[in-house]
C-alpha positions as CSV (number, residue, x, y, z in Angstrom):
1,X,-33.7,24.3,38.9
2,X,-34.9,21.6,41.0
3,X,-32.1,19.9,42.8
4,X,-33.4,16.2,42.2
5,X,-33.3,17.6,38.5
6,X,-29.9,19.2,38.6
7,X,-28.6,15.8,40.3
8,X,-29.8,14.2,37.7
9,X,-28.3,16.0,35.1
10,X,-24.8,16.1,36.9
11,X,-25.2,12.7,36.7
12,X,-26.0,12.8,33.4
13,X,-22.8,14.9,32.0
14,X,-20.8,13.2,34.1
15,X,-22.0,9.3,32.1
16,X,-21.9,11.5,28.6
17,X,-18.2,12.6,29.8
18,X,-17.0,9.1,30.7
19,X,-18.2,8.1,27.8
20,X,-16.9,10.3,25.3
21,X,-13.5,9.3,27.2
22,X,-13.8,5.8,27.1
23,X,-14.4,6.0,23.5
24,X,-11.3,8.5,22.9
25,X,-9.0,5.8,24.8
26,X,-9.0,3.1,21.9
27,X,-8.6,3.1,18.2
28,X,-8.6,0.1,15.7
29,X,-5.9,0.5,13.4
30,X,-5.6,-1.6,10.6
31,X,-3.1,-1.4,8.1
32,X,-0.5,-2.8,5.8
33,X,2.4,-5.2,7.0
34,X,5.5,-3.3,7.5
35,X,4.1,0.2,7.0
36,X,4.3,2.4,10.1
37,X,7.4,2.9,12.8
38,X,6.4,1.4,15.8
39,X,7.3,4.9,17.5
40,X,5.1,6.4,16.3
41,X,1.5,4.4,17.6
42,X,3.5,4.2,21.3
43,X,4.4,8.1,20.9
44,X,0.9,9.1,19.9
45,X,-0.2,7.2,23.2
46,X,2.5,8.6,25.0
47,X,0.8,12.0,23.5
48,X,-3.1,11.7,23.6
49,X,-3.9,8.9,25.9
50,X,-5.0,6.8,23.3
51,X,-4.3,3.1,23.1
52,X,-4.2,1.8,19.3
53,X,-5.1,-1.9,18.5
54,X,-2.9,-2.3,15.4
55,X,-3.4,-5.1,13.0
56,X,-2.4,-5.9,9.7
57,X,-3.1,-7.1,6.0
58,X,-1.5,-7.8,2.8
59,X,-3.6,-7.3,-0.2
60,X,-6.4,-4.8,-0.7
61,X,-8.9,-8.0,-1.3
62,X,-8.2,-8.8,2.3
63,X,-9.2,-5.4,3.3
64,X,-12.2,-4.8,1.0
65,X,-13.8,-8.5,2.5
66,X,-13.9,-7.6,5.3
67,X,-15.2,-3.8,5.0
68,X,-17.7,-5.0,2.9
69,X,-19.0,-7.5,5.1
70,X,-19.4,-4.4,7.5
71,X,-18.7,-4.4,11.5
72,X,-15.6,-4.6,11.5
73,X,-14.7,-2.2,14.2
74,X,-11.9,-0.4,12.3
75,X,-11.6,3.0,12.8
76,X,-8.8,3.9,10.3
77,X,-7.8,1.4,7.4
78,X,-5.4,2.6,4.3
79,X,-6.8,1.0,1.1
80,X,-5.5,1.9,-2.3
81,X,-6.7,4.2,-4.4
82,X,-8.6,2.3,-7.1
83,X,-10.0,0.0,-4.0
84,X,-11.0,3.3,-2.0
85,X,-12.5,4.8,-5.8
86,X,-15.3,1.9,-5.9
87,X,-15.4,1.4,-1.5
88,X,-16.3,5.0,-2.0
89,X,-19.1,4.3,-4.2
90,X,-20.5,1.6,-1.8
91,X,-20.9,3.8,0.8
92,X,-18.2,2.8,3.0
93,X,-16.2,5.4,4.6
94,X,-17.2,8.9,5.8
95,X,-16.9,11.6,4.4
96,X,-13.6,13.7,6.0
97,X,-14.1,16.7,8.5
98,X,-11.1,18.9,7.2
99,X,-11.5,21.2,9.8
100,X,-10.1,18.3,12.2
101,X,-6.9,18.3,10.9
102,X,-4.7,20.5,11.9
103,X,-2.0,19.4,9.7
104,X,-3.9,19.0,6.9
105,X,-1.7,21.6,5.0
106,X,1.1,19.9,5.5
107,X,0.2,17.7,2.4
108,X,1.9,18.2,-1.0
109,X,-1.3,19.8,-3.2
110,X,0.3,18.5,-6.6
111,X,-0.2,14.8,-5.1
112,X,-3.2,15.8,-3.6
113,X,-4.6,17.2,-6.9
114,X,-3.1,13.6,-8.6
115,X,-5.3,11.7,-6.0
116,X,-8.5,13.3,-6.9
117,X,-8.9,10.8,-9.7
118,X,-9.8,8.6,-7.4
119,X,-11.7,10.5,-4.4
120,X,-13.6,13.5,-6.4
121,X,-12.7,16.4,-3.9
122,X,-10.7,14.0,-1.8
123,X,-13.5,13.7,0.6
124,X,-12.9,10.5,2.2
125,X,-9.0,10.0,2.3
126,X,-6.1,11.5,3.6
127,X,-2.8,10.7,1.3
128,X,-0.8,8.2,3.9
129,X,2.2,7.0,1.3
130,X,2.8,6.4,-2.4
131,X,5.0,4.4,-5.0
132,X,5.9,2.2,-7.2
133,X,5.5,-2.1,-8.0
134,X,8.7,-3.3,-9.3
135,X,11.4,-5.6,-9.7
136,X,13.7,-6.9,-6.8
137,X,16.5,-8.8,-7.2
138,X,19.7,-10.1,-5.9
139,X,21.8,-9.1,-7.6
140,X,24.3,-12.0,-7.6
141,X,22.1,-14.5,-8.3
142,X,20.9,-12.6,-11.2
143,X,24.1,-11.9,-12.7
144,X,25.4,-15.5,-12.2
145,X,22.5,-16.8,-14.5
146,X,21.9,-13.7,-16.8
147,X,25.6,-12.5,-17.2
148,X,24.9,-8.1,-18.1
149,X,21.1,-8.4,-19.5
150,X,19.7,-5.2,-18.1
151,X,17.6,-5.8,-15.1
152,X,14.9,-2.8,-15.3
153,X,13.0,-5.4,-17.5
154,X,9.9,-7.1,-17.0
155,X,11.1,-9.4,-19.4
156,X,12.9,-11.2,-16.3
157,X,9.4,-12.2,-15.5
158,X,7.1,-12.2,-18.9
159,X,9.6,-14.0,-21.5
160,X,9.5,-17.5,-20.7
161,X,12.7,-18.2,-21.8
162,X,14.7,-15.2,-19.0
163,X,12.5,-16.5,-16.2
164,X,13.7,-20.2,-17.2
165,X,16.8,-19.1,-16.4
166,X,16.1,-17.8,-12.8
167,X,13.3,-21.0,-11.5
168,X,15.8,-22.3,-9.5
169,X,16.4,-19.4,-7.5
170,X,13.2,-18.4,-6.8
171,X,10.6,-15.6,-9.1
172,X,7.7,-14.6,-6.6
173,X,5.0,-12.0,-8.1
174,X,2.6,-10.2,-5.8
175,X,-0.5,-12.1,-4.9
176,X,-2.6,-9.3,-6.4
177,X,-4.4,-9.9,-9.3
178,X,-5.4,-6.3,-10.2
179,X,-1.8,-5.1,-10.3
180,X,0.0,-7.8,-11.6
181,X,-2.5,-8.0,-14.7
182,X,-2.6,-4.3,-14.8
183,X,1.3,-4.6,-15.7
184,X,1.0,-7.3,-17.7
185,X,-1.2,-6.0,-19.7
186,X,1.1,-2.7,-19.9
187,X,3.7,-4.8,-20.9
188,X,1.5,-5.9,-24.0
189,X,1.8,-2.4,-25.3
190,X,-2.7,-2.5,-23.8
191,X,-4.6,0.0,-21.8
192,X,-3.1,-1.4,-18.4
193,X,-6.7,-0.7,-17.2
194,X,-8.3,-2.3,-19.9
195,X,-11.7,-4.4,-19.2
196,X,-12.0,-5.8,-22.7
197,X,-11.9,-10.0,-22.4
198,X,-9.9,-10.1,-25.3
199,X,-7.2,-8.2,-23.4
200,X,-7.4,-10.2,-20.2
201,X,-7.4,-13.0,-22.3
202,X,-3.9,-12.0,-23.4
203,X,-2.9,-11.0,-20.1
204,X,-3.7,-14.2,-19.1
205,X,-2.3,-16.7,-21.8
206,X,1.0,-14.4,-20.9
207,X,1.1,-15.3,-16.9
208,X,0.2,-18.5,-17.9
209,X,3.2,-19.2,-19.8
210,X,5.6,-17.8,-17.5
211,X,3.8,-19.8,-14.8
212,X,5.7,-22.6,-14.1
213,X,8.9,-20.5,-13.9
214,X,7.3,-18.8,-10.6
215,X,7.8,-20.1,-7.0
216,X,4.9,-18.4,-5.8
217,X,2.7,-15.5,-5.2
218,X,3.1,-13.6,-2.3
219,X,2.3,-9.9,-0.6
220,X,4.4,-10.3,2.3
221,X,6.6,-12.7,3.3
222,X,8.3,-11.7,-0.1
223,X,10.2,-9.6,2.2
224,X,12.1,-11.9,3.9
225,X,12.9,-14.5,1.0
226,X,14.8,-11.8,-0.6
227,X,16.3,-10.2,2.3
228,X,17.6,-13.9,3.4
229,X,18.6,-15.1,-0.1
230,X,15.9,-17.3,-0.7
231,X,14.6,-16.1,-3.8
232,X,16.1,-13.6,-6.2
233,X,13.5,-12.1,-8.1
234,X,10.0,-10.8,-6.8
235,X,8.2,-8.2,-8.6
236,X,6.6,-5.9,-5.6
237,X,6.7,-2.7,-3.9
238,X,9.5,-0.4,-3.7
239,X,9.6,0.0,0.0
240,X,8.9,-3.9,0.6
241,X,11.8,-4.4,-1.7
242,X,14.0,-1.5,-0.2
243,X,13.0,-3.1,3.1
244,X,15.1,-6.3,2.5
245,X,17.7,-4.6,1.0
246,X,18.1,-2.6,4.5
247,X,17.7,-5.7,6.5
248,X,20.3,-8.3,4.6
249,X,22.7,-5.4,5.4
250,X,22.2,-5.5,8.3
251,X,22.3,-9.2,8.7
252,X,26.1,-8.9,7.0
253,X,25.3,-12.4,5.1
254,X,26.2,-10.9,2.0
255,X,23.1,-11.0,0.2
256,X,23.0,-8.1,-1.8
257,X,19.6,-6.6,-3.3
258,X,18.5,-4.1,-5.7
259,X,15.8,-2.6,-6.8
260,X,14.8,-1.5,-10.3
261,X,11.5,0.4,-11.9
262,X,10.3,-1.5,-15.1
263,X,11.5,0.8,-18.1
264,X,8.1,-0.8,-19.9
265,X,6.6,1.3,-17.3
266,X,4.5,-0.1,-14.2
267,X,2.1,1.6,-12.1
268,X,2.1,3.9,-9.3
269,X,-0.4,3.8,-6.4
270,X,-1.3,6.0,-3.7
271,X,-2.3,4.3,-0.2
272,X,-5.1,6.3,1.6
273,X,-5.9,6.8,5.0
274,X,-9.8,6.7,5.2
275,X,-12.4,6.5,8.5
276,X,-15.4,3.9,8.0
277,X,-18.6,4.7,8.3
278,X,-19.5,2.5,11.2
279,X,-16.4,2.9,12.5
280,X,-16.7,2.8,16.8
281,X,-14.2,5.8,17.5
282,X,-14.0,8.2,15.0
283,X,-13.2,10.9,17.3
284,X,-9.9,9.0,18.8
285,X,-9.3,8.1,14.4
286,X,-9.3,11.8,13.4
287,X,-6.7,12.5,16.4
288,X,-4.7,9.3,14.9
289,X,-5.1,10.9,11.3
290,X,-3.9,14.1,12.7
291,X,-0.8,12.8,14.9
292,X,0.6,10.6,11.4
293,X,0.2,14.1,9.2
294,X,2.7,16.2,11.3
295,X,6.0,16.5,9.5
296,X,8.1,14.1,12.2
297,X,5.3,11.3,11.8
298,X,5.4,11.3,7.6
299,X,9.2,11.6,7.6
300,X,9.3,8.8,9.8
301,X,7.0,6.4,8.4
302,X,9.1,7.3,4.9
303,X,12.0,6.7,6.5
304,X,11.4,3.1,8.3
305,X,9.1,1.9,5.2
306,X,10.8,3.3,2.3
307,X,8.0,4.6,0.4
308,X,7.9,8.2,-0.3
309,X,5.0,10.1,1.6
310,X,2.7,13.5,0.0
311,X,3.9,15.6,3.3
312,X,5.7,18.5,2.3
313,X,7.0,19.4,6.5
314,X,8.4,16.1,6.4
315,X,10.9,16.8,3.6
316,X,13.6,18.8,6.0
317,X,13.7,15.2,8.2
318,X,14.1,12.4,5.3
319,X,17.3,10.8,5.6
320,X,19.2,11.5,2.6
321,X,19.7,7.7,1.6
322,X,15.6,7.7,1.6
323,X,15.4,11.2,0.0
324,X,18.0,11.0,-3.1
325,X,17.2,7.1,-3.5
326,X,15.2,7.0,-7.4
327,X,13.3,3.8,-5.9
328,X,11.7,5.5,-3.8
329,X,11.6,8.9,-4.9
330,X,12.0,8.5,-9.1
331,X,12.5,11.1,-11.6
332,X,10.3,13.5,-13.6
333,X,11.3,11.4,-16.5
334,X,10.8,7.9,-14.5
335,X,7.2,9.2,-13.2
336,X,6.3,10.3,-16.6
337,X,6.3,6.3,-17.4
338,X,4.1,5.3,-14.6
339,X,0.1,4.9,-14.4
340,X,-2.7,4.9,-12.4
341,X,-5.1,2.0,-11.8
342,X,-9.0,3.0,-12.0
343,X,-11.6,1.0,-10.1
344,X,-13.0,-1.9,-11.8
345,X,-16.1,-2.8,-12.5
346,X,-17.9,-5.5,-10.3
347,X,-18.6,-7.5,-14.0
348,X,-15.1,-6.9,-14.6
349,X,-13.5,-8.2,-11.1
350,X,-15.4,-11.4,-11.2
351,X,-14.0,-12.3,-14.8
352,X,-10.2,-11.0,-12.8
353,X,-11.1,-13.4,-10.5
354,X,-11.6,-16.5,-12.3
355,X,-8.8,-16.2,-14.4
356,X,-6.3,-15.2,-11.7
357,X,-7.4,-18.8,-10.1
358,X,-6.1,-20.1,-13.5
359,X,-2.7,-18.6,-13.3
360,X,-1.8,-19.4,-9.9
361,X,-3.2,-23.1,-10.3
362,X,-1.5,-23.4,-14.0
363,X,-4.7,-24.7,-15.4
């Protein structure tokens, strides 16, 4: 080979080199609030070299804005099923390169198989976590203004006349319209994933008049209220919920919280790790993908969130209070109450939309 030639393509490898290392050095995580262990982004970078920008959201609306606006340099997100279902459709994510995962078979097949109503042939998503939107309480306020009424009722919430009772110290529902209707409606004795007007009419009229019994709606700071005594009842997810219970323990304040799974049924959702299409590093995202799939990584993020993860190696390193705890991991007879939430329509979402605006503003 000519030698000006053969500098030139030393030169060459060398830029293509650098620059498939510079773009294996970053990745743009972006994820829900209070979902991951620390330890685990700083150990992967420990591990591979590879700094993670982490950032955070609280409702899948957040997330689906901005993916739809496109650009947002995001290599890994973790949407919901039903959101991921239709982002799917719209050509958002790539398609997933099995062969890139290493740990790919640590994942529980019957969950895997369960998710598959959402991703045909679970090409674009990796489970992350699953569970459960229900009711949290404290329990001493709750007892001191309801006496024994069971609490695994979403009647604390829907009858106008039980959520009277508990205005003063605070109801906050999810600030998720898709959910929360999707129960209501449930609640109703409806197809929780109804799109008939006449059903989300109903829905509607029933939030409606509950409304002024609620202090707010809320997909994170939730957390807190409850875990500091200011609010008692909050209808969210189990590992939010189980979240505040862990820290006003440890805050020794004597605020004491419990967590209970609606016995009208409520729904179950499975959070998905996915890559975007015009996502910058997708090299750096599979390694990330990878590294939270080993057994340690899923038993940790199960055991600092308190949601119960599809992994079956990490089942040996749950911590018994996470493992044998119902609220996080329920029954065959509890799970046999719970449901799915399909994508909705685009028709569907803006009449969702409009009326949601209603509820929250009471008119």
């Amino acid at each position: 080979m000519n030698p000006k030639k053969l500098g030139l393509a030393v030169v060459l490898a060398a830029s293509v080199s650098t620059t498939v290392m510079a773009e294996e050095q970053v990745v743009n995580f972006y994820n829900w609030s209070d979902y991951i262990s620390p330890e685990i982004l700083e150990n992967f970078t420990k591990d591979t070299g590879i700094k993670v920008n982490y950032d955070v959201y609280d409702s899948n609306e957040v997330l689906e804005a901005k993916l739809m606006s496109g650009g947002t340099g995001y290599d890994v997100v973790v949407p919901t099923g039903s959101f991921l279902e239709r982002q799917v459709q719209a050509g958002i994510y790539s398609e997933i390169d099995h062969s890139k995962l290493s740990n790919y078979g640590n994942l529980d097949p019957v969950m895997i198989e369960k998710i598959t109503r959402h991703d045909a042939g679970n090409k674009h998503n990796v489970p992350y976590a699953w569970g459960t939107i229900g009711i949290g309480y404290n329990i001493d306020m709750v007892k001191e203004r309801l006496g024994d009424m069971p609490v695994d009722t979403l009647d604390l919430v829907f009858k106008p006349e039980v959520a009277a009772k508990l205005k003063d110290c605070g109801i906050t529902l999810l600030d998720s319209p898709a959910e929360i209707v999707s129960i209501a409606l449930n609640y109703l004795g409806l197809d929780p994933n109804s799109e008939n007007k006449a059903d989300l009419k109903k829905a509607e009229t029933l939030l409606k008049s509950v409304r002024e019994n609620y202090r707010k709606f809320d997909s994170s700071a939730y957390i807190s209220d409850l875990a500091n005594g200011d609010s008692c009842v909050a209808v969210g997810y189990n590992g939010d919920v189980l979240q505040a219970q862990g820290r006003a323990e440890e805050a020794g304040q004597g605020v004491n919280i419990g967590y209970a799974i609606p016995k009208e049924g409520t729904m179950v959702w499975f959070d998905l790790l996915a890559i975007p299409a015009d996502a910058p590093h997708k090299d750096a995202a599979y390694k990330l993908v990878d590294y939270i799939l080993r057994g340690d990584s899923a038993a940790s993020i199960s055991n600092y969130a308190y949601y119960a993860v599809a992994n079956k190696a990490a089942e040996p390193m749950l911590l018994e209070e996470v493992s044998n705890n119902p609220g996080i991991y329920p029954s065959d007879e509890v799970k046999a109450n719970l449901f799915t939430q399909n994508a909705h329509t685009a028709k569907f979402d803006r009449l969702l939309t409009r009326a949601w605006t209603g509820i929250k503003t009471g008119r």
